[in-house]
Backbone as CSV, one residue per row, in Angstrom:
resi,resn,N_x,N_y,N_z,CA_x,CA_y,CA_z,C_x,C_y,C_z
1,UNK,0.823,-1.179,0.000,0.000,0.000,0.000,0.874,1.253,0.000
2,UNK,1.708,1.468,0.864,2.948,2.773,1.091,4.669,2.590,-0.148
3,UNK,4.140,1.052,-0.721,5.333,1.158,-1.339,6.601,0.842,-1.141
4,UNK,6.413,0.788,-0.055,7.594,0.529,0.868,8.400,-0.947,0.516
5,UNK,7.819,-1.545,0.320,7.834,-3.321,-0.239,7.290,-3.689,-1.609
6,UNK,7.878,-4.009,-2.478,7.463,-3.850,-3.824,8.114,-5.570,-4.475
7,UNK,7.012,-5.973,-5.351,7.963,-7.043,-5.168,7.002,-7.773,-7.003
8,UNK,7.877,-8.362,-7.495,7.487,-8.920,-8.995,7.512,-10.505,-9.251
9,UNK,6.002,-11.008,-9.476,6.183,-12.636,-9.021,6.040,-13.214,-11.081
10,UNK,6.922,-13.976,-11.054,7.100,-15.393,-12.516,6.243,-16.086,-12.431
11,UNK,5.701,-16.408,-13.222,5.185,-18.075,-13.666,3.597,-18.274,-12.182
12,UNK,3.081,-17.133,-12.476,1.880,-17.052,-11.470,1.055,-17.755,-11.986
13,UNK,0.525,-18.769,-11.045,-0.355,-20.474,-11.056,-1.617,-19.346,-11.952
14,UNK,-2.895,-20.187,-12.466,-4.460,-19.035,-12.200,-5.077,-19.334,-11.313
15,UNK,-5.101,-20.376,-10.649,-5.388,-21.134,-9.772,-5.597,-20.101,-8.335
16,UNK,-5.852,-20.203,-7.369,-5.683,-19.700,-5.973,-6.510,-20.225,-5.105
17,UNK,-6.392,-20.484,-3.666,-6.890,-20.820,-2.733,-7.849,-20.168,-1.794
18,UNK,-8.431,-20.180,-1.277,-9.209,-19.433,0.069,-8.961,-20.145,0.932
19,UNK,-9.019,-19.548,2.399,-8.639,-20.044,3.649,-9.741,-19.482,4.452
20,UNK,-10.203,-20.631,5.224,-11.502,-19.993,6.279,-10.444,-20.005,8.000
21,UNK,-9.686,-20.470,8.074,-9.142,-20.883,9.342,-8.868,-20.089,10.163
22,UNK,-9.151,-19.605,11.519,-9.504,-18.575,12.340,-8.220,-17.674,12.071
23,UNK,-7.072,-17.924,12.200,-5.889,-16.834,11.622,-6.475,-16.152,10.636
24,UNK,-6.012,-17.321,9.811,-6.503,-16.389,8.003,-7.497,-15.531,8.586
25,UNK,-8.520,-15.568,8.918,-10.012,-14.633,9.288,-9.131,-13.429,10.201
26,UNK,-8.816,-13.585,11.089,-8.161,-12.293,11.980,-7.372,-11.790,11.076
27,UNK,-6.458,-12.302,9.994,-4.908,-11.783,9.835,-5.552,-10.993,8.565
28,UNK,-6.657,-11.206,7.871,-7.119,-10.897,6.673,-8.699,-9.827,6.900
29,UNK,-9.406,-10.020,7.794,-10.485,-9.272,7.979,-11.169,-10.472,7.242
30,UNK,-11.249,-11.923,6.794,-11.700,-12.057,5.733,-11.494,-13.743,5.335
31,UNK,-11.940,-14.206,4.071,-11.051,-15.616,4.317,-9.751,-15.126,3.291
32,UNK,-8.906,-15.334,3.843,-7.428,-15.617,2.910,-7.527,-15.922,1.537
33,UNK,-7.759,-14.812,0.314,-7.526,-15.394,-0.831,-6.094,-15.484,-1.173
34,UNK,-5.387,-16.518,-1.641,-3.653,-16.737,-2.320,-3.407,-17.171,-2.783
35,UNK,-2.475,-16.929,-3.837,-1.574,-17.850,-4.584,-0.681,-18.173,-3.889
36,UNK,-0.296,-19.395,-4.327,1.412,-20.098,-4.029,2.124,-19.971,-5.162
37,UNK,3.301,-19.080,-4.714,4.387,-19.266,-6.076,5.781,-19.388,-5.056
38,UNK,6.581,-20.235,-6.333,7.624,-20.586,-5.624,8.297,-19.515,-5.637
39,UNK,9.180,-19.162,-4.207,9.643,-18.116,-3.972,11.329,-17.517,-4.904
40,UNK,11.800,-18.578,-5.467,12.812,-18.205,-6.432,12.018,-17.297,-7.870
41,UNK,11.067,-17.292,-7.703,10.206,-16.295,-8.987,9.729,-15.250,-8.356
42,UNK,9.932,-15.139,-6.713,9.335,-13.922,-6.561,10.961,-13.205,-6.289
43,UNK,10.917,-11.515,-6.969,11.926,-10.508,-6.814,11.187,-9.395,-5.863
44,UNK,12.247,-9.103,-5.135,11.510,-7.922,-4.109,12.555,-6.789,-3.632
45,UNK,12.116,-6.165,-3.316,12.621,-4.834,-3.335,12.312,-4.237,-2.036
46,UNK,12.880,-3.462,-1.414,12.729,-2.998,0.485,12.473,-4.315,1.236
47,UNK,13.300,-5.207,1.078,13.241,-6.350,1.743,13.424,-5.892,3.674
48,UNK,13.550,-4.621,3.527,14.280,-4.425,5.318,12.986,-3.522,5.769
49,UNK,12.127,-3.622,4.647,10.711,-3.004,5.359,9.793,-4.495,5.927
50,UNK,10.215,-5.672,5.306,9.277,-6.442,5.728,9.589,-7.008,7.065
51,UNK,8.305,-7.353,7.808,8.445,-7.835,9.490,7.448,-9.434,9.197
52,UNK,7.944,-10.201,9.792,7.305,-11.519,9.859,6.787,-12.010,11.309
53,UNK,5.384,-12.944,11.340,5.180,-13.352,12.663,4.743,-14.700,12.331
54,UNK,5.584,-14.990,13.488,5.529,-16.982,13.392,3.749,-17.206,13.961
55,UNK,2.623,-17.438,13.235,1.698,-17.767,13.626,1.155,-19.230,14.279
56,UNK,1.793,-19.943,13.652,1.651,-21.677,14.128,3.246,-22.288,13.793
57,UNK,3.236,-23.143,14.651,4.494,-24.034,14.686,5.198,-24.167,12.995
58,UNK,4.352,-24.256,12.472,4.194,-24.642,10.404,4.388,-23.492,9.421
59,UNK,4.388,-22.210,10.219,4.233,-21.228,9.433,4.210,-19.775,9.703
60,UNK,4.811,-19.249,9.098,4.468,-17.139,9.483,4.120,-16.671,8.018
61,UNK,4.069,-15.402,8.847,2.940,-14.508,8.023,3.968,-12.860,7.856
62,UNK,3.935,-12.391,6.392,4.713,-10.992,6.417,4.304,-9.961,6.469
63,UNK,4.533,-8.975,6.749,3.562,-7.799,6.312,4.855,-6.764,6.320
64,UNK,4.218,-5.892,5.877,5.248,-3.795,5.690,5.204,-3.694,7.364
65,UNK,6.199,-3.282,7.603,6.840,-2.795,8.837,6.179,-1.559,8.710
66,UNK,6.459,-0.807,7.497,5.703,0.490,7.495,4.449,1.174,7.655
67,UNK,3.623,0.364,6.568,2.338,0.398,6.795,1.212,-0.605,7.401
68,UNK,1.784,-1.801,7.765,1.367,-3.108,7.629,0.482,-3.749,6.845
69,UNK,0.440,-3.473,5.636,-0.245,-4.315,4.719,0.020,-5.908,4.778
70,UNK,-0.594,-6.833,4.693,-0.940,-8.341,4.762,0.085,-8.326,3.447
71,UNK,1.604,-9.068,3.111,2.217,-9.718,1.785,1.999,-11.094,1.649
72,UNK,1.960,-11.612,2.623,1.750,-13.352,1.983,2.129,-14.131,3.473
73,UNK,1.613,-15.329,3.243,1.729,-16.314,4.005,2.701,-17.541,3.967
74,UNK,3.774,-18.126,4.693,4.535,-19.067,4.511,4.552,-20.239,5.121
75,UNK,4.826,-21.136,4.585,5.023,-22.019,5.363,6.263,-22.747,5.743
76,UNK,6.683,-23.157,7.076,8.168,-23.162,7.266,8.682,-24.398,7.404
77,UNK,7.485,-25.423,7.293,7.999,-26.679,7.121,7.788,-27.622,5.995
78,UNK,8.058,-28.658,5.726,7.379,-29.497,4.123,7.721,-29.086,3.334
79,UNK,7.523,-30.077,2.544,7.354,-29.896,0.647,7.186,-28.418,0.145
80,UNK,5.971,-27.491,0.673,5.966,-26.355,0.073,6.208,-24.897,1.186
81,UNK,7.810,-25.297,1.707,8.115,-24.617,2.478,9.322,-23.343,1.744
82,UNK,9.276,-23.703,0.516,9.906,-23.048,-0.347,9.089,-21.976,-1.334
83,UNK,8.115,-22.169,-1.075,7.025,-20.852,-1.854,6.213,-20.141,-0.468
84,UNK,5.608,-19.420,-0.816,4.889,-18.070,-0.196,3.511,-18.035,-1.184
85,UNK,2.279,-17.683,0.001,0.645,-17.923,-0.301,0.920,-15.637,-0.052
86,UNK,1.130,-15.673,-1.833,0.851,-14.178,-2.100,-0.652,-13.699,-2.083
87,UNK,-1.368,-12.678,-1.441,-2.208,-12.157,-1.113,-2.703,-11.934,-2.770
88,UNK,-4.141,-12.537,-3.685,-4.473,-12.132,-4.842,-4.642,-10.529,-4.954
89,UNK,-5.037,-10.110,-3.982,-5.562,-8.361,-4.357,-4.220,-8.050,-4.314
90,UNK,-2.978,-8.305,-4.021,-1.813,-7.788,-4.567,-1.363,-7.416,-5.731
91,UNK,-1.710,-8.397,-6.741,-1.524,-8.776,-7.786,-2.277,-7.683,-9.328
92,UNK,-1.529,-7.278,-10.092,-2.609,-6.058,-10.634,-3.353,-7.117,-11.879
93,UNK,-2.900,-8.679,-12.433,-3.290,-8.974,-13.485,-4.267,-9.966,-12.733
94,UNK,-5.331,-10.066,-12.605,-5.961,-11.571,-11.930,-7.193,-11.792,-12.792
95,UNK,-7.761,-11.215,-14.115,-8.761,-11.300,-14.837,-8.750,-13.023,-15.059
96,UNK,-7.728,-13.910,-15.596,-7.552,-14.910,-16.065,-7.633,-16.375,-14.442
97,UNK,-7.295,-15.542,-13.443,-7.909,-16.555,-12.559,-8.608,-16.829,-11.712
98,UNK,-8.713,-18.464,-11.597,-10.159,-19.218,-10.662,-9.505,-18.897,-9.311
99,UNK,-10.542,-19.221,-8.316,-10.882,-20.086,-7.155,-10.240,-21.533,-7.405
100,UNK,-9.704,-22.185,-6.434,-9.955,-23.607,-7.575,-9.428,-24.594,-6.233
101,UNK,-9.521,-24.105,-4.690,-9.229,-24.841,-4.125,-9.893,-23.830,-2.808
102,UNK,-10.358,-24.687,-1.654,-11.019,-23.965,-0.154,-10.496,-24.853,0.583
103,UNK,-9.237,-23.978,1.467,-9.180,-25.235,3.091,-9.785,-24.310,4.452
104,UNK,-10.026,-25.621,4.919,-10.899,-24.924,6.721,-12.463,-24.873,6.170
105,UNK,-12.840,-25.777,5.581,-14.207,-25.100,5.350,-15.183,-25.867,6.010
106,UNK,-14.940,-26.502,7.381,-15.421,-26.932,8.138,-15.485,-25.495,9.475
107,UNK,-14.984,-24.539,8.734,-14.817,-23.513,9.940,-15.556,-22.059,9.527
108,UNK,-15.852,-22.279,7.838,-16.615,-21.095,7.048,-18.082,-21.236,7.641
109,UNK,-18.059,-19.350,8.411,-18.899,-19.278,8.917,-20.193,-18.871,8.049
110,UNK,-20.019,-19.008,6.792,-20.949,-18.141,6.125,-21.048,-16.423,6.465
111,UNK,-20.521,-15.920,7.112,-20.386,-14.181,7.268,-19.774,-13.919,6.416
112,UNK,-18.930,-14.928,5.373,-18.530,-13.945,3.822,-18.978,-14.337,2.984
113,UNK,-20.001,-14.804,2.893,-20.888,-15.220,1.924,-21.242,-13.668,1.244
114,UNK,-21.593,-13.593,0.020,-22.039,-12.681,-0.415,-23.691,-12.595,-0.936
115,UNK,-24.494,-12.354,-0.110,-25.807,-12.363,-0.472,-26.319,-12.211,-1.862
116,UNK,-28.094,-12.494,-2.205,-28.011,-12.371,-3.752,-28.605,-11.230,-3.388
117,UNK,-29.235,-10.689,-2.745,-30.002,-9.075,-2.420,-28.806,-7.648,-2.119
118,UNK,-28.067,-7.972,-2.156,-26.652,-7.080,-1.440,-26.819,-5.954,-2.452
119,UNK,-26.648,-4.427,-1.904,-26.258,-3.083,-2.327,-24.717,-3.399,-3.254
120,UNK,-25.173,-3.352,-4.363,-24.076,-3.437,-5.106,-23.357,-1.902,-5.660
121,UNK,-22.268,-1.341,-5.501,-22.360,0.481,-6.395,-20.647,-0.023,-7.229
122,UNK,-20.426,1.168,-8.152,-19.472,1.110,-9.274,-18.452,1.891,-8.171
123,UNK,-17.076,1.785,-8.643,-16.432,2.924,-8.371,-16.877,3.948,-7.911
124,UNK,-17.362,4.510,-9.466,-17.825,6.105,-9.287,-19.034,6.462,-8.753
125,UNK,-19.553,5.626,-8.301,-20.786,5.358,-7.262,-20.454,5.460,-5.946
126,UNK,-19.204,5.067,-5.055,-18.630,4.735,-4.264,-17.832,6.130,-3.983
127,UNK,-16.877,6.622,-4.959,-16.516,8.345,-4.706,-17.339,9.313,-4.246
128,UNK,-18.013,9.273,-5.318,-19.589,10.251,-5.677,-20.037,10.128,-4.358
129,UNK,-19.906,9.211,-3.222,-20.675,9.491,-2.052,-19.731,9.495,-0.800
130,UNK,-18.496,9.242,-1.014,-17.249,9.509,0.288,-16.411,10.569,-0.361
131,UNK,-15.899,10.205,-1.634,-14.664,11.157,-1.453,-14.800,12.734,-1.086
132,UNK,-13.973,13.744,-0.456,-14.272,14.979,-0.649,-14.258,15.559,-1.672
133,UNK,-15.228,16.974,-1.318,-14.992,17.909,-3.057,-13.683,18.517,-1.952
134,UNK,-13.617,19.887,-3.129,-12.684,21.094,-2.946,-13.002,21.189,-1.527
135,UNK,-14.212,21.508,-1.002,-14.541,22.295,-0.025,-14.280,21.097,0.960
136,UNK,-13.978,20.181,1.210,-13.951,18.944,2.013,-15.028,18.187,2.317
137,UNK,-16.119,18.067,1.810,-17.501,17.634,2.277,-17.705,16.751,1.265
138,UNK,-18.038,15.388,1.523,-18.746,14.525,0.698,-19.553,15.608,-0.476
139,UNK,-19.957,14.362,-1.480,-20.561,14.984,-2.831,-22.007,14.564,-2.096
C-alpha cells in the first residue's frame, strides 16, 4: 500500500486458494484469498521493510513494517516450504484466474458469503458518495 515493499512474481499459477481458518479470518479481515508461487520467482525490493510473525508451529505470516499491509503467508515446514501464499488483491493482473481450491471449510462461517439481495455500487458510485470535493464535504 505505502510502497515501501514492492515485489514482482514469474510463472503465477491461475489457480488460488481461500482459507476460512480462524488466523486467516483475523490476519485478513476475511477468508485468505492466495496464490502459491515458488519463492525463487518472486523478486523484491525494500526487503528491510518487511516484518514476519511466526503464527503456528508450520508457518508465518509478512507484512510492511511500514504500513502493515498483509504480503503473503509461509510455510516453514514441508514440501511447500519453499514458496509463499501471495495475497491475490496484490496482484494487478488476476482477470484470467479461478478459485480452484477452499481449506478450513469446516470452519466457514458463512459471514462472507455474499448475499443475492446485497447493495451493489461502481467505483464512481462509491466516490460520488465519500470522497471529498474542494470544499472537504462529501458529494
Amino acid at each position: 500500500m505505502c510502497g515501501a515493499v514492492r515485489f514482482t512474481v514469474r510463472d503465477v499459477p491461475t489457480g488460488f486458494g481461500a482459507c476460512n481458518c480462524d488466523m486467516c479470518r483475523r490476519w485478513s479481515g476475511g477468508r485468505w484469498m492466495g496464490v502459491h508461487v515458488a519463492r525463487k520467482n518472486l523478486t523484491i525490493t525494500g526487503e528491510d521493510a518487511i516484518k514476519t510473525y511466526r503464527s503456528s508451529p508450520w508457518a508465518e505470516r509478512a507484512f510492511c513494517g511500514t504500513c502493515g499491509s498483509n504480503l503473503w503467508y509461509r510455510l516453514t515446514e514441508g514440501p511447500d516450504a519453499d514458496s509463499v501464499s501471495i495475497s491475490v488483491g496484490m496482484l494487478n493482473e488476476t482477470d484470467d484466474m479461478k478459485l480452484t481450491h477452499e481449506y478450513y471449510t469446516d470452519r466457514n462461517t458463512g459471514a462472507y458469503d455474499f448475499p443475492e439481495d446485497r447493495i451493489q455500487m461502481t467505483e464512481a458510485e462509491v466516490i460520488a458518495m465519500f470522497a471529498p470535493t474542494e470544499e472537504g464535504e462529501p458529494t
